[in-house]
TIPA-593116 format. One line per field, with one value per atom (N, C-alpha, C): z, y, x; residue in three letters. Coordinates in pm, whole numbers. Example, Ala and Ser with C-alpha at 12.3 -4.5 7.8 and 13.67 -1.06 7.14 Angstrom:
BEGIN
zz: (780  780  780  708  714  787)
yy: (-569  -450  -330  -225  -106  3)
xx: (1319  1230  1320  1285  1367  1290)
residu: (ALA  ALA  ALA  SER  SER  SER)
***
This chain:
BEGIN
zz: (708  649  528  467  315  391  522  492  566  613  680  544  454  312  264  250  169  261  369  481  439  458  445  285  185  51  24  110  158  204  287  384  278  218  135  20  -39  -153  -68  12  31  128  138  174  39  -79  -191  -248  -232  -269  -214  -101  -7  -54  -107  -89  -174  -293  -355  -230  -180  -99  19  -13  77  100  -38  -98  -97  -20  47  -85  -33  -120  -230  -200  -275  -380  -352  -493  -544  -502  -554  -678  -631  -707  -800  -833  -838  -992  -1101  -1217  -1272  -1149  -1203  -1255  -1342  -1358  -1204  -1086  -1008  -884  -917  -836  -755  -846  -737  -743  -756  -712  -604  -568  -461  -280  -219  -68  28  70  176  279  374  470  411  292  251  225  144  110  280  343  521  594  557  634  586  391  420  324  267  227  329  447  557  512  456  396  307  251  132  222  358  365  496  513  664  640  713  655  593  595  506  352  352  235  142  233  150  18  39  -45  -154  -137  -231  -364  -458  -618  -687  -730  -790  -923  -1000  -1087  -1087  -951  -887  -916  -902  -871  -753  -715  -611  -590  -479  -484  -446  -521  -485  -332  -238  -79  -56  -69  -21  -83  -213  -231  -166  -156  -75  56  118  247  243  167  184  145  16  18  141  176  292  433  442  516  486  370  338  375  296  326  453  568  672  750  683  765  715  597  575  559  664  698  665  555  459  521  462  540  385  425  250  331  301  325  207  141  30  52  17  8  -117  -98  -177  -176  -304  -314  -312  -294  -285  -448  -521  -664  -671  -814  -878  -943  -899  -971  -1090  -1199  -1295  -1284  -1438  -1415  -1415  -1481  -1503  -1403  -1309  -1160  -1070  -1083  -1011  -1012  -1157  -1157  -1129  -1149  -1136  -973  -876  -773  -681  -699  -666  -759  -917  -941  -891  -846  -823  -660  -584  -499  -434  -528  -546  -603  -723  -751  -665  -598  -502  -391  -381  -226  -281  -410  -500  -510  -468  -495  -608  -676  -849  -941  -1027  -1127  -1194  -1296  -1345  -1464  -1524  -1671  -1762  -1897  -2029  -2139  -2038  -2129  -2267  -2212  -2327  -2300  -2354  -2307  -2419  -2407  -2579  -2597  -2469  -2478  -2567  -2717  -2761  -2784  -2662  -2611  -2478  -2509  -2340  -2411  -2506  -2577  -2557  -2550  -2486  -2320  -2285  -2115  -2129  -1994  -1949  -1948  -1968  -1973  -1816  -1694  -1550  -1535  -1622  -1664  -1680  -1791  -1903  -1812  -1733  -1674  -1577  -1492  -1413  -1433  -1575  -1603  -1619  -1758  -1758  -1654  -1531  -1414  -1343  -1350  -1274  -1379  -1471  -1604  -1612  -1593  -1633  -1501  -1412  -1283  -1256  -1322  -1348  -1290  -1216  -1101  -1190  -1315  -1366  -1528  -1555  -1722  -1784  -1949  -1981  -1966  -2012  -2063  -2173  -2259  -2347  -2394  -2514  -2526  -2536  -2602  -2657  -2600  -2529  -2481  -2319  -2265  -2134  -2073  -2164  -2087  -2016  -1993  -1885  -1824  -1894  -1860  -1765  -1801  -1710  -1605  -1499  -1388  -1341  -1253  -1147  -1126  -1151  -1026  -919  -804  -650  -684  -810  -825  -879  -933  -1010  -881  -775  -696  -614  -611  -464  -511  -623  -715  -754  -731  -758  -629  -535  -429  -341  -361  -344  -403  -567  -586  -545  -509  -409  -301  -229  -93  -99  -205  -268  -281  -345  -392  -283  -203  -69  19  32  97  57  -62  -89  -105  -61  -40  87  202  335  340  532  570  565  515  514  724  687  832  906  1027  1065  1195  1247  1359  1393  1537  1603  1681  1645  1692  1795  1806  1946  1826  1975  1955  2005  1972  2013  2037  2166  2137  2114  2045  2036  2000  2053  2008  1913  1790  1698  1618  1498  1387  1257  1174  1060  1025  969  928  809  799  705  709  603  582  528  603  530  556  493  490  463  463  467  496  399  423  483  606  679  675  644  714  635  556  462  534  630  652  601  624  537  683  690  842  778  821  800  864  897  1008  963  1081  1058  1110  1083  1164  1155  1266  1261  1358  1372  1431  1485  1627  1684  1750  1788  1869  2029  2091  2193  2210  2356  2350  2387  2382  2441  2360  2250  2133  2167  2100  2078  1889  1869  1733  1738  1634  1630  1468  1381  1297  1274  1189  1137  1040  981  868  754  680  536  435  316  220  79  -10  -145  -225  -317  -411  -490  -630  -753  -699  -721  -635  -537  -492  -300  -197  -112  23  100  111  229  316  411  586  681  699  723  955  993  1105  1188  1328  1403  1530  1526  1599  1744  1903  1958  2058  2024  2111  2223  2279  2458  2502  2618  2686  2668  2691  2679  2797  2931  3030  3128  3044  3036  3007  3117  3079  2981  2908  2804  2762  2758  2679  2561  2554  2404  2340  2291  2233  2114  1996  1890  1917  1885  1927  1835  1829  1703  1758  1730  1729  1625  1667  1518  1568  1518  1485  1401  1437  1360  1334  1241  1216  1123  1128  1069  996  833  719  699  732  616  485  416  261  173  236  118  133  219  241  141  101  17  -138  -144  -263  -261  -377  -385  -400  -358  -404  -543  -540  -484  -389  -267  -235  -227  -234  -178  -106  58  100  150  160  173  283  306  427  379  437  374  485  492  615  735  801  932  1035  1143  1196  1318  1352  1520  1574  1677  1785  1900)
yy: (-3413  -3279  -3268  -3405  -3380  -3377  -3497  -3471  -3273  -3245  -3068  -2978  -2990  -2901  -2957  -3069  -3111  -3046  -3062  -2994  -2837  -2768  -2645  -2608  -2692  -2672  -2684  -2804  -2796  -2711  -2662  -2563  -2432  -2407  -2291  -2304  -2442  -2425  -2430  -2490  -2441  -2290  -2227  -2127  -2008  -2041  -1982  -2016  -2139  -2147  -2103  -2063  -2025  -1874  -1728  -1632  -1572  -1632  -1555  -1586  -1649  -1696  -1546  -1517  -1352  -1255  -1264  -1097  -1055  -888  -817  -771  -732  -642  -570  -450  -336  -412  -543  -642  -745  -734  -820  -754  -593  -478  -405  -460  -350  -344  -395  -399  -417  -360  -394  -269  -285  -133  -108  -175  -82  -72  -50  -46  115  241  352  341  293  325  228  87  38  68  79  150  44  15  -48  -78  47  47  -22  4  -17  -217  -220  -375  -418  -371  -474  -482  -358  -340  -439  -420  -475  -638  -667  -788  -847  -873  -905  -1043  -1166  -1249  -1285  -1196  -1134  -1077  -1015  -931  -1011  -1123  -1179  -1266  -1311  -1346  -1298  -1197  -1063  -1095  -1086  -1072  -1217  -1284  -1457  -1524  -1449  -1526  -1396  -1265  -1152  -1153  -1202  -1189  -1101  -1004  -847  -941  -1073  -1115  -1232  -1298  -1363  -1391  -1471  -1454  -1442  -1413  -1375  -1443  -1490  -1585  -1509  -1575  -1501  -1455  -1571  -1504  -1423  -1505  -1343  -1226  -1169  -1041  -976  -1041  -1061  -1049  -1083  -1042  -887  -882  -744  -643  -665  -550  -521  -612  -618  -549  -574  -498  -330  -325  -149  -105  -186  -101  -76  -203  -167  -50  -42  106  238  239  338  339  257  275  220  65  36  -113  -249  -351  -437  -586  -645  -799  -829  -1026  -1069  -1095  -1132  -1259  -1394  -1463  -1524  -1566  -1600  -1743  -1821  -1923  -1881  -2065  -2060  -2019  -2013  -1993  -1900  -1874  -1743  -1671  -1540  -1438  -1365  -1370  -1335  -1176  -1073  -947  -895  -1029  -970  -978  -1082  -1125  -1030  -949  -831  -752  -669  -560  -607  -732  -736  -711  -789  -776  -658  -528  -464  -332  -336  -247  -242  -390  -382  -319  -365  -302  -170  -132  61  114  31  99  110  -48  -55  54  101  210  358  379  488  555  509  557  581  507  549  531  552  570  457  438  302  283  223  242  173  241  232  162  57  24  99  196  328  310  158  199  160  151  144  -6  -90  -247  -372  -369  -463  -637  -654  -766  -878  -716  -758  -782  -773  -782  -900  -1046  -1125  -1146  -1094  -1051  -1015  -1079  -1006  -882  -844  -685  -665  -735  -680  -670  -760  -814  -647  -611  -511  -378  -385  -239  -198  -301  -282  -208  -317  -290  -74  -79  59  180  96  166  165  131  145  194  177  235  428  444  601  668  589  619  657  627  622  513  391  296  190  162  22  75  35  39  -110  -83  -239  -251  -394  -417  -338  -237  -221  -73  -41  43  18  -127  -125  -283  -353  -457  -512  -530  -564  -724  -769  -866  -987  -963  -1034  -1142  -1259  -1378  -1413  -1287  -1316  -1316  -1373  -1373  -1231  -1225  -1072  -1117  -1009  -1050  -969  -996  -951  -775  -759  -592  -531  -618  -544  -521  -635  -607  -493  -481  -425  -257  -248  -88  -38  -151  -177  -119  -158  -157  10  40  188  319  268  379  387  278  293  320  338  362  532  560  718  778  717  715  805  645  637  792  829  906  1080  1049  1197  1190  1061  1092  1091  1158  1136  1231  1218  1230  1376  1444  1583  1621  1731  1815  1843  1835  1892  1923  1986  2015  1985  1915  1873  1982  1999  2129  2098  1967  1906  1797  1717  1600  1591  1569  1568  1466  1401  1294  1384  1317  1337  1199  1226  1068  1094  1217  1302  1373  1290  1320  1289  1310  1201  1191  1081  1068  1112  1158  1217  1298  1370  1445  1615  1713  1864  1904  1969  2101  2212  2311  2496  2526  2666  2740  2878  2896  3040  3075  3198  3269  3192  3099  3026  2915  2897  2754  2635  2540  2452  2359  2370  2309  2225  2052  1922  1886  1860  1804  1650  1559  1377  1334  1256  1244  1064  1001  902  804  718  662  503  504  402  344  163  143  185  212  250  350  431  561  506  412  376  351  372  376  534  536  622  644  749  778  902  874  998  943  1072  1040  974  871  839  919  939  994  1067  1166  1191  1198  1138  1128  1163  1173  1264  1161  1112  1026  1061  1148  1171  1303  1305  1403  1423  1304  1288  1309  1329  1317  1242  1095  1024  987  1021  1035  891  864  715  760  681  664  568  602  470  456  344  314  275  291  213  167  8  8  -22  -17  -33  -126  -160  -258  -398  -466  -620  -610  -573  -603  -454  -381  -270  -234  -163  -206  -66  -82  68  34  157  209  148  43  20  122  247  343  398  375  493  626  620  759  778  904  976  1045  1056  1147  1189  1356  1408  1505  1477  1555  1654  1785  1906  1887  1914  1935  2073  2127  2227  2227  2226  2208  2369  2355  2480  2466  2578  2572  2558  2609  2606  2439  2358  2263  2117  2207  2082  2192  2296  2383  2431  2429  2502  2437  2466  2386  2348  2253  2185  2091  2047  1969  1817  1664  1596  1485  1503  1445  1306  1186  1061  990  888  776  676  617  550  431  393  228  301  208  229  107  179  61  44  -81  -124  -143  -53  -73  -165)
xx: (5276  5282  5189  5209  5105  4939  4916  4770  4753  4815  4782  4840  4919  4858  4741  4710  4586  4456  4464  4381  4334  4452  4450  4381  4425  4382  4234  4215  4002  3970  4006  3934  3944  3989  4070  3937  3989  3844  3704  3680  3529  3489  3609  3606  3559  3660  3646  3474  3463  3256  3178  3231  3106  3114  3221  3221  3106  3046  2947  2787  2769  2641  2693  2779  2840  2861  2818  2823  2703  2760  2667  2539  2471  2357  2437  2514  2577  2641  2737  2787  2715  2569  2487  2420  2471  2392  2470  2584  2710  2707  2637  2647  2455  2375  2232  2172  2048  1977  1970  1919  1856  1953  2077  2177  2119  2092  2103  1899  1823  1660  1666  1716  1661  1732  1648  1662  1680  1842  1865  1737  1724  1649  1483  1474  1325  1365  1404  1436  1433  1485  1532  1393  1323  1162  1056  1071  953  995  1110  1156  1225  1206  1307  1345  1257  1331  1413  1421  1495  1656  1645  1777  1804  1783  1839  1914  1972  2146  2250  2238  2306  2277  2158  2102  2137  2111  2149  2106  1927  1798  1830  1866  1863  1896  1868  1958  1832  1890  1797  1757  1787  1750  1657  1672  1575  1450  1370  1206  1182  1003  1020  848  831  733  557  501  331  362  317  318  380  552  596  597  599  536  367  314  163  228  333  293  403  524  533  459  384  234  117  150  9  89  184  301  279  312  348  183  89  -49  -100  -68  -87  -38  77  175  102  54  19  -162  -211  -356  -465  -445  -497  -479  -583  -595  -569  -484  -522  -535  -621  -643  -596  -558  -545  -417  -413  -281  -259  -143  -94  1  28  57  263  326  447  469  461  481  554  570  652  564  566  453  520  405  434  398  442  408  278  164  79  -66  23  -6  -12  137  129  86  55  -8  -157  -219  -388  -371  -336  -356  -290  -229  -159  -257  -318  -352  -506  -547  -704  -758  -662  -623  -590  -543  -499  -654  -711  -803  -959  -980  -1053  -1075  -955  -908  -882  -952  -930  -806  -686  -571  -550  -548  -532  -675  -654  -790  -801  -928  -942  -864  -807  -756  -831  -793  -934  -868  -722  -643  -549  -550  -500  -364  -271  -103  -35  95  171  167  143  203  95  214  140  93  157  126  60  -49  -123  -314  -312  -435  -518  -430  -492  -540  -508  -512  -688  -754  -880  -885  -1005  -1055  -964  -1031  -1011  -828  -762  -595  -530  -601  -564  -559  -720  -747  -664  -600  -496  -381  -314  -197  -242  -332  -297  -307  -438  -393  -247  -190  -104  81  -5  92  58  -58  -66  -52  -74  -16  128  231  386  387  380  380  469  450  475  525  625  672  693  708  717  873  882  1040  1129  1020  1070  960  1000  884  739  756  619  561  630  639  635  498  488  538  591  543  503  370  257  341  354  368  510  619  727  744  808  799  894  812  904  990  1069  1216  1239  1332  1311  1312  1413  1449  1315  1235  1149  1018  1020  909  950  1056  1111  1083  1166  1111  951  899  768  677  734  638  720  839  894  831  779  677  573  483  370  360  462  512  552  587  595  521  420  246  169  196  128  141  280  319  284  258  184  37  -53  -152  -169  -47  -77  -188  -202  -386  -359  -473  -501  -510  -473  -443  -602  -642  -751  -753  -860  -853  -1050  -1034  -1116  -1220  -1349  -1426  -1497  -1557  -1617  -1687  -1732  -1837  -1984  -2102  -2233  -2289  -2329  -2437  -2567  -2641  -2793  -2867  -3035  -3083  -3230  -3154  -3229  -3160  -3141  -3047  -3035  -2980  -2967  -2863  -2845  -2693  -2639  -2507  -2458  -2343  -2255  -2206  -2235  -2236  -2255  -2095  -2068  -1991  -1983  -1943  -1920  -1808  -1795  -1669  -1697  -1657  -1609  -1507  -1456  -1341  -1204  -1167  -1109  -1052  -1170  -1187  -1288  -1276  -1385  -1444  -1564  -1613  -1712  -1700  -1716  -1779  -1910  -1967  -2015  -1981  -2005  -2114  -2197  -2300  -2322  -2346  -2347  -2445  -2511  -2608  -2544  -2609  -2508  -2611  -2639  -2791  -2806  -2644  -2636  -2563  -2571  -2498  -2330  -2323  -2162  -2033  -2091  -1986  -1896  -1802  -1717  -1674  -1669  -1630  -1525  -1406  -1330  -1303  -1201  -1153  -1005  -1005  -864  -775  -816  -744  -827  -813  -876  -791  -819  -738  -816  -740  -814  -771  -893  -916  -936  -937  -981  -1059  -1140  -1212  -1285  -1313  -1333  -1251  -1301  -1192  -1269  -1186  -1237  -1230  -1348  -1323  -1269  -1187  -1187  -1227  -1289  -1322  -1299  -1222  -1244  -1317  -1425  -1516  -1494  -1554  -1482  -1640  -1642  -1796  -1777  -1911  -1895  -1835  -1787  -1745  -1867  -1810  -1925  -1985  -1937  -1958  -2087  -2026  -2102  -2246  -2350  -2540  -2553  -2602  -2618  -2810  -2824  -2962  -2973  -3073  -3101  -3174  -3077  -3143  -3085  -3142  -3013  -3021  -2872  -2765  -2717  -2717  -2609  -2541  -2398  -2246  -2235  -2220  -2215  -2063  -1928  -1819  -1794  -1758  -1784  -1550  -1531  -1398  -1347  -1259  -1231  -1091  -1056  -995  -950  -815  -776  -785  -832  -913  -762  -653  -523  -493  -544  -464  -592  -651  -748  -771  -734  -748  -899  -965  -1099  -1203  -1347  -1411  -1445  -1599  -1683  -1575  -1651  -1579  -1645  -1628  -1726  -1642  -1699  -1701  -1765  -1700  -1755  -1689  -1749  -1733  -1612  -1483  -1476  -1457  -1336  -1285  -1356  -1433  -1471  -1404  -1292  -1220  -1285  -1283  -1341  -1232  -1218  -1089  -1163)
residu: (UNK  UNK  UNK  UNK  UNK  UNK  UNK  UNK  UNK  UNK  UNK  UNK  UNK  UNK  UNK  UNK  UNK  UNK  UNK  UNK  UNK  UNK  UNK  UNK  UNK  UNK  UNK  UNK  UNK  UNK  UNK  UNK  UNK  UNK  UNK  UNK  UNK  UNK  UNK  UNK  UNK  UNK  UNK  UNK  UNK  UNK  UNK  UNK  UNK  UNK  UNK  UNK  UNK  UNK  UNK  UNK  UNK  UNK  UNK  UNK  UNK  UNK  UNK  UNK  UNK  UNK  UNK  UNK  UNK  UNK  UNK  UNK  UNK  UNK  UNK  UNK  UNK  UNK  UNK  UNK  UNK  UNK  UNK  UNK  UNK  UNK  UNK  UNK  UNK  UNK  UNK  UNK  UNK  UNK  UNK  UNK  UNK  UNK  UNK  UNK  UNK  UNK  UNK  UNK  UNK  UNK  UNK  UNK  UNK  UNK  UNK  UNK  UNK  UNK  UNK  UNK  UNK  UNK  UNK  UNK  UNK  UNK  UNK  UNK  UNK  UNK  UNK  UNK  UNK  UNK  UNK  UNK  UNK  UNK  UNK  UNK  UNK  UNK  UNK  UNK  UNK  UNK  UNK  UNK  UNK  UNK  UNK  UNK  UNK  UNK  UNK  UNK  UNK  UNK  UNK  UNK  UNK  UNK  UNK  UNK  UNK  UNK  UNK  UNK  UNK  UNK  UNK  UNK  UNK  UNK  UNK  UNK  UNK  UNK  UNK  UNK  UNK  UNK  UNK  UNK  UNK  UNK  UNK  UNK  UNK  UNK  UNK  UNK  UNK  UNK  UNK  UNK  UNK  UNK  UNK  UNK  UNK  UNK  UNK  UNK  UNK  UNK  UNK  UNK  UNK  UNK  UNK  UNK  UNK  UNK  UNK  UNK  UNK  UNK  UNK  UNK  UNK  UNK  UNK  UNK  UNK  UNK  UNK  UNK  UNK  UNK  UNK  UNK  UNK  UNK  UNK  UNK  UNK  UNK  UNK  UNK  UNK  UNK  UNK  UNK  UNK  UNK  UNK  UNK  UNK  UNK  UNK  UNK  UNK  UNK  UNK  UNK  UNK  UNK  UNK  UNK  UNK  UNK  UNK  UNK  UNK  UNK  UNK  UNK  UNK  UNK  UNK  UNK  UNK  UNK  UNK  UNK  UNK  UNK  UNK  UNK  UNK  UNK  UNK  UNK  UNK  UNK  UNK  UNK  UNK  UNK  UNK  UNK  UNK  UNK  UNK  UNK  UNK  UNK  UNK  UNK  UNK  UNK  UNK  UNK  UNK  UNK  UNK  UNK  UNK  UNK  UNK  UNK  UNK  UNK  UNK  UNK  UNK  UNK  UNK  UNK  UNK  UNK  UNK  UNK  UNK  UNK  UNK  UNK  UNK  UNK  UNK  UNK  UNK  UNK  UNK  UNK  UNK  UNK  UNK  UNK  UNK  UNK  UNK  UNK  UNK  UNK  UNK  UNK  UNK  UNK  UNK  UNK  UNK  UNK  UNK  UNK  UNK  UNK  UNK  UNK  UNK  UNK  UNK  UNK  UNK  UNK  UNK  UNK  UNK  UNK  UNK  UNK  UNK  UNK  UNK  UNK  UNK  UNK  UNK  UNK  UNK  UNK  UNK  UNK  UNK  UNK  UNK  UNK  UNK  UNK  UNK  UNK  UNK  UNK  UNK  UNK  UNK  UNK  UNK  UNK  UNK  UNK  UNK  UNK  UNK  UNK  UNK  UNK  UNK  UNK  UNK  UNK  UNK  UNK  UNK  UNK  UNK  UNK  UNK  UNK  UNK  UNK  UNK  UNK  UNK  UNK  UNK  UNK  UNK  UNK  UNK  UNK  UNK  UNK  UNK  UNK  UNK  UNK  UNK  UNK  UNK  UNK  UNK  UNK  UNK  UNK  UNK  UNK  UNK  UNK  UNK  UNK  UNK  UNK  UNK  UNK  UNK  UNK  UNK  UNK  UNK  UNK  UNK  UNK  UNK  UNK  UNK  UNK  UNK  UNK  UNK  UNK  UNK  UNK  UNK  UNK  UNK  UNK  UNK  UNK  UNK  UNK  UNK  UNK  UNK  UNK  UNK  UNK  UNK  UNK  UNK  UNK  UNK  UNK  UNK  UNK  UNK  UNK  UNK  UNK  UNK  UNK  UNK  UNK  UNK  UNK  UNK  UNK  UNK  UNK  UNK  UNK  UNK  UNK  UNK  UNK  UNK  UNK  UNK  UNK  UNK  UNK  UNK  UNK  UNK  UNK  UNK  UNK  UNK  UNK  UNK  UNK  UNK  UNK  UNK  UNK  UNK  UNK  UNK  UNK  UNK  UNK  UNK  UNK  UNK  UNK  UNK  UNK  UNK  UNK  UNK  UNK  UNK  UNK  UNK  UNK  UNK  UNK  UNK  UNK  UNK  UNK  UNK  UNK  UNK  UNK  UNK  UNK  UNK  UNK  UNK  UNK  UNK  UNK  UNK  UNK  UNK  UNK  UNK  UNK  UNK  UNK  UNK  UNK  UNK  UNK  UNK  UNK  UNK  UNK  UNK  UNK  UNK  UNK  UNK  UNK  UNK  UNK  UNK  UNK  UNK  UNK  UNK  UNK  UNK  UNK  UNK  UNK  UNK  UNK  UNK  UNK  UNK  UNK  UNK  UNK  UNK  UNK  UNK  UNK  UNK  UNK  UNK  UNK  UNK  UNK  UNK  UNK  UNK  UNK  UNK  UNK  UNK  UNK  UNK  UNK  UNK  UNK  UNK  UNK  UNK  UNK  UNK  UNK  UNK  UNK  UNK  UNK  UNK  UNK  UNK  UNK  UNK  UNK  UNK  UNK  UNK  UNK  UNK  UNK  UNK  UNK  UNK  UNK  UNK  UNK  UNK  UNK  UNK  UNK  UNK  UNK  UNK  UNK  UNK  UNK  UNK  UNK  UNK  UNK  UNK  UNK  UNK  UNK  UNK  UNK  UNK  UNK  UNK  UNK  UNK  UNK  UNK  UNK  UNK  UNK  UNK  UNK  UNK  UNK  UNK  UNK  UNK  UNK  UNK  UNK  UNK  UNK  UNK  UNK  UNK  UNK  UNK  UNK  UNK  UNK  UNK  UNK  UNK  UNK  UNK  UNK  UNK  UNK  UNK  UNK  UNK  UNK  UNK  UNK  UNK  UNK  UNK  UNK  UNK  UNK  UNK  UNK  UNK  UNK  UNK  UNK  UNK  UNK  UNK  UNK  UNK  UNK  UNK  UNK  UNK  UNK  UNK  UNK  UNK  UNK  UNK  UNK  UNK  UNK  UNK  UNK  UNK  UNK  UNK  UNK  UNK  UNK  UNK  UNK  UNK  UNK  UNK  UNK  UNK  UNK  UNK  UNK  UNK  UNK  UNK  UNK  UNK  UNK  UNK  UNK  UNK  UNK  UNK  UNK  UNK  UNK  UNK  UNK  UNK  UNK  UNK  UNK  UNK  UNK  UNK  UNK  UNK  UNK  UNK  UNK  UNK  UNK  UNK  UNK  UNK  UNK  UNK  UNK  UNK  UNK  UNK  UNK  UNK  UNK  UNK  UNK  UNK  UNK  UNK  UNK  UNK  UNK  UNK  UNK  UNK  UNK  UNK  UNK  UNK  UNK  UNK  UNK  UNK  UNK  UNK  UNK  UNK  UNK  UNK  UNK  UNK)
***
């Protein structure tokens, strides 16, 4: 009888150790700042190592390691149209880690603007110029705050709550610079052209014409997406070349795509249009 209470009394305590490695997300969260900003569904998409096992690896106070934040960024950008090679080490990323590679990135792809270092934080002064320009990009952006009012920082390591809120406003970001609306007017081969962009406004439409030069006529061109950068809108395109197996004219060809923009849906001019990702399907 004594060894089956003593039995039961084991099983009982390592039942009782195991219950915090158990607790769900919501009581992992139940006393944190970011108990109501972070998004179930978003944490499961793009931290899946973070939420498998019912959220085993998850502590909102956590660190959270170079790669894997690198691979959930490279995750979100891909969804929303954007390519990142970039890796990363098993380490623990610090804040000022994040914002360089996350603000250089945004700024590379003109999502956000450059910063002139104009922010309240007085303890980022030792930081590189390229360190600094980030942070305040992605500070006047709303994207990133310090710890404090006047205090960034740099050197601390992220924690899982801070990436996860981190990468939700860029994903917010992201989502209101979705692709401007258009409509498709036709396509032209010709093998007499130049390349480029014109546009015009009729009728309070705005008509875009693409022009592009290819060494053979067997390519295919349409548009991906347009998106508004500061004051560009850029045309992103995807390419599709001939078959390998396929005999084509060694001849340059130009495709020139005429598209048509409602004028309320980009506001007024000047407008300037530019080239930007060209994808090979």
């Amino acid at each position: 009888m004594k060894k089956i209470v003593s039995l039961v009394l084991m099983i009982s305590l390592i039942l009782s150790m195991s219950l915090p490695a158990l607790a769900s997300m919501e009581d992992k969260l139940s006393n944190h700042w970011s108990k109501d900003e972070i998004n179930k569904d978003f944490l499961t998409y793009y931290f899946p190592y973070l939420a498998k096992d019912d959220f085993k690896r998850f502590d909102p106070n956590g660190s959270i390691a170079e790669n894997d934040f690198l691979l959930s960024f490279s995750s979100l950008l891909k969804d929303k149209g954007y390519s990142n090679d970039v890796l990363g080490w098993k380490v623990g990323l610090t804040r000022v880690q994040m914002a360089n590679i996350v603000g250089s990135k945004l700024m590379e792809e003109s999502i956000i603007q450059r910063g002139n270092g104009q922010v309240p934080f007085v303890d980022i002064n030792h930081l590189s110029q390229e360190e600094k320009g980030a942070i305040a990009a992605l500070y006047n952006a709303g994207l990133i705050s310090g710890v404090s009012k006047n205090k960034y920082m740099p050197n601390r390591k992220v924690t899982q709550a801070e990436a996860i809120v981190f990468l939700q406003r860029i994903n917010t970001l992201l989502d209101k610079r979705a692709s401007i609306p258009f409509k498709l007017l036709g396509i032209v081969q010709s093998y007499s052209a130049k390349e480029g962009i014109t546009s015009k406004i009729e009728n309070g439409k705005v008509l875009v014409t693409i022009t592009k030069s290819f060494p053979t006529p067997g390519y295919n061109m349409e548009i991906d997406r347009i998106v508004k950068a500061g004051d560009d809108y850029i045309i992103h395109l995807n390419i599709t070349p001939p078959s390998k197996d396929s005999i084509q004219l060694q001849v340059i060809t130009y495709k020139t795509i005429t598209i048509e923009i409602d004028k309320d849906n980009i506001g007024n001019p000047p407008y300037n249009f530019i080239l930007g990702d060209i994808f090979m399907l």
